[in-house]
C-alpha positions in Angstrom: -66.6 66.2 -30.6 -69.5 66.7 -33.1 -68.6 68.1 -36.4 -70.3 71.4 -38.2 -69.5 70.6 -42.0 -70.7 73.6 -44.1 -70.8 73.8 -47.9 -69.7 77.1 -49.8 -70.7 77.8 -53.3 -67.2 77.6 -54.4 -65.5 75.0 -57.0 -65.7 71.8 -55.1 -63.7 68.5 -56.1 -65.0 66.0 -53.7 -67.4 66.0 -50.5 -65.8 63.1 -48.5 -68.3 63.7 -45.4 -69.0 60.7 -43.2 -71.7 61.8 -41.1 -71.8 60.5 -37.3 -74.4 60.8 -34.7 -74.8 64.6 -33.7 -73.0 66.0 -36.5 -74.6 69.2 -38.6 -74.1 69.6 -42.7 -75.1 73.4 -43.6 -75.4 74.3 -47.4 -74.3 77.8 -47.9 -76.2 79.2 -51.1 -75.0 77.2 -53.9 -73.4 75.0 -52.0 -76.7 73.4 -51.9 -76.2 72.5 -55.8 -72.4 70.8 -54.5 -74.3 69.0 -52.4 -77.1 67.6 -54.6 -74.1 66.8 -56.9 -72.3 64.4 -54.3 -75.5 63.2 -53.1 -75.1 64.5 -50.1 -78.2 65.5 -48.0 -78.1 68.9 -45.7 -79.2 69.5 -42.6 -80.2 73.2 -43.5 -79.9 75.7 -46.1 -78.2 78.9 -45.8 -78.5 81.9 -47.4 -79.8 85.0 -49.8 -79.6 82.3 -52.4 -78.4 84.3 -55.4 -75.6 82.4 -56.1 -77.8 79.4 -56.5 -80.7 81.1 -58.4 -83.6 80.1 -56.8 -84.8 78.7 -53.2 -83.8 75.5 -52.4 -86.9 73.2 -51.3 -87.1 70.2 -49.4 -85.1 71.3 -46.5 -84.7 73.8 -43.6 -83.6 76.5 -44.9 -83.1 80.4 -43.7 -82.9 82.7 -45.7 -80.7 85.9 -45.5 -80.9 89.1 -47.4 -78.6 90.1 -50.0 -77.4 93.4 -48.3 -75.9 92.0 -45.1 -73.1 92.8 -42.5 -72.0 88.9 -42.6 -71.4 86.1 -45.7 -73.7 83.6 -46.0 -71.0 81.4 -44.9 -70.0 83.5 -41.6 -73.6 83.9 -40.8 -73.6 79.5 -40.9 -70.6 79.4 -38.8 -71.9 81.9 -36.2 -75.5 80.2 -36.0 -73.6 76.5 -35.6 -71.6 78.1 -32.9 -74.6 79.4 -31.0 -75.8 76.0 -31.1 -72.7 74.6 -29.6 -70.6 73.5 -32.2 -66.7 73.9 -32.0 -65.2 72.0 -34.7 -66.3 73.0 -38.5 -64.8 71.5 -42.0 -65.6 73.6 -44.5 -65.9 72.9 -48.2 -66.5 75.3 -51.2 -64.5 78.3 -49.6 -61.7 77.8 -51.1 -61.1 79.8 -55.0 -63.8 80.8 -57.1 -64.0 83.9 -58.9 -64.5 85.7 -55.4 -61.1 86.5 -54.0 -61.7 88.3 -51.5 -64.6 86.0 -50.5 -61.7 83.2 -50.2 -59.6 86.0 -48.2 -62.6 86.6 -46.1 -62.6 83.0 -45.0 -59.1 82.4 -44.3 -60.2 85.5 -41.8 -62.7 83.5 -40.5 -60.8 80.7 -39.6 -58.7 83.3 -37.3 -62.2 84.3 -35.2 -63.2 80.3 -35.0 -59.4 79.9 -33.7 -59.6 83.3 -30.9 -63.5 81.4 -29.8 -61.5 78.4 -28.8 -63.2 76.9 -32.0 -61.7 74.6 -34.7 -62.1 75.3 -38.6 -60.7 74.0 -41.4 -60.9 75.0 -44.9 -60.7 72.1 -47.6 -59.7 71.4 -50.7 -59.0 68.2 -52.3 -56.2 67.0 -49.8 -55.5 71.1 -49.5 -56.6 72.1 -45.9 -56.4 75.6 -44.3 -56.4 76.3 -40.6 -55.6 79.0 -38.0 -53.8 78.5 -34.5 -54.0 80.9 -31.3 -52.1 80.8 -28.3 -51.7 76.6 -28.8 -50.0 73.9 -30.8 -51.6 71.5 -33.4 -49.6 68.2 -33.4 -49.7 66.0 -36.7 -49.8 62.4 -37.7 -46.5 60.9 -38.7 -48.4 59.8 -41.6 -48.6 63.0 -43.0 -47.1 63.4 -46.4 -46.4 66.6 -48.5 -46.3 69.9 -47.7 -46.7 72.5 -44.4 -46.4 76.3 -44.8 -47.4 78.8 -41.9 -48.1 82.4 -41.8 -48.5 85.1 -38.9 -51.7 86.5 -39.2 -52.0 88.4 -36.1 -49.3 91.0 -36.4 -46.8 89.3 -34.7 -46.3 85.6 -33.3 -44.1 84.6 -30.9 -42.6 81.8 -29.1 -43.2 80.1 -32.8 -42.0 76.3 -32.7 -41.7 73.9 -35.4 -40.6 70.3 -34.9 -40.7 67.1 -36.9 -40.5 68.9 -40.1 -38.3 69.4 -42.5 -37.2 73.1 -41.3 -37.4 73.3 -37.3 -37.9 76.5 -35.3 -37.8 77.4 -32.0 -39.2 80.2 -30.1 -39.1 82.1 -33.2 -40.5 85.3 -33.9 -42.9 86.4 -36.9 -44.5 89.1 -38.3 -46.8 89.5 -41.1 -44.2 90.6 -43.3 -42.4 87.4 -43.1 -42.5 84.2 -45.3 -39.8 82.3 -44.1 -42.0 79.7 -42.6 -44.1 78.7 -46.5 -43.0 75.3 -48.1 -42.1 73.4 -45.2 -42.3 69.3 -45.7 -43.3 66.2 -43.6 -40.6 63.5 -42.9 -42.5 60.9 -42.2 -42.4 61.6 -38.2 -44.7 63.5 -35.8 -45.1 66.9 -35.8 -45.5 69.8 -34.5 -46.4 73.7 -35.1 -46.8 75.9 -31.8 -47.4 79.6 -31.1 -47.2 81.1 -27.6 -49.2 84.4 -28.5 -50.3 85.2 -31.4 -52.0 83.7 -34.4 -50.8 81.5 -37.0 -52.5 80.6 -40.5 -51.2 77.1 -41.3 -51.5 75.5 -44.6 -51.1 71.6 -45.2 -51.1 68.8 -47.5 -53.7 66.2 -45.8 -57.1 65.9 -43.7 -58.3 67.6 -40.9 -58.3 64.7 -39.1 -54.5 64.6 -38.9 -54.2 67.2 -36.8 -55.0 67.4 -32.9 -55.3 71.3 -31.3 -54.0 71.6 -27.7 -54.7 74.3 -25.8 -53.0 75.2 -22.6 
């Protein structure tokens, strides 16, 4: 599956990208500068640019105007998506001064997740990602910590297995936070939701975790 890997003008501590054959890097406004900084070279250039200051030159770039129904970032995701990408990692969208911009794209990850789409939001070894109606199963070389929220307004048929704290067919709602500071044990895992959708934050890489869909 190719990978979208888009850039956000958030504080970014690494760009570990290893690029393969069909994949697609988008800089999203000053993410252009985090990329420069990891010498890492874009496909594209996204954005009303005022975070950055100026107009990025010497590559593709469309440009956006600052009054806008979408984020710079959103407006990325939705033009990779029209081009047939399903699976983004997404770096720079994560903290910042801009809370609600890092709201905003914990959001997003929910309308990636309800398209049938995979996103993940990194930071460091922090990753962020949403489940509908599915299961993601995890490497029992995963270490540290799992937490999950409901962020549709209620989730059931919840199941957690091969963690620390197991539940099954549970029920949640967005008023519960039962399910934060869960741990890996060193075995494989498991976090499921029959309907509904799950936020699910990890200590890792988004390549420890597989989505299947019924």
């Amino acid at each position: 599956m190719n990978t979208c890997y888009l850039i956000g003008a958030a504080p970014c501590r690494a760009l570990p990208i290893i690029r393969e054959e069909g994949d697609l890097i988008i800089a999203c406004d000053a993410g252009f500068e985090t990329c420069a900084r990891f010498g890492v070279t874009p496909d594209l250039a996204v954005g009303d640019f005022d975070s950055l200051g100026r107009t990025p030159e010497g590559v593709q770039k469309i440009s956006l105007p600052v009054d806008k129904d979408d984020t710079d970032l959103f407006y990325a995701v939705k033009f990779a998506m029209s081009n047939d990408y399903t699976r983004f990692v997404i770096y720079g969208a994560l903290g910042g001064a801009r809370y609600d911009h890092t709201l905003a794209n914990v959001h997003m990850l929910s309308y990636l997740s309800a398209h049938r789409c995979e996103g993940y939001l990194v930071d460091g070894d922090a990753v962020v990602t949403a489940v509908t109606d599915a299961e993601l199963r995890f490497s029992p070389a995963c270490r540290g910590d799992l937490g999950l929220l409901a962020f549709s307004e209620v989730c059931q048929g919840v199941e957690i297995l091969g963690l620390r704290y197991e539940m099954t067919d549970g029920f949640l709602s967005q008023t519960d936070i039962l399910t934060v500071s869960n741990r890996f044990i060193g075995k494989s895992a498991r976090v499921a939701v029959r309907e509904g959708t799950l936020t699910v934050f990890y200590t890792g890489r988004p390549s420890d975790v597989t989505v299947c869909r019924p």
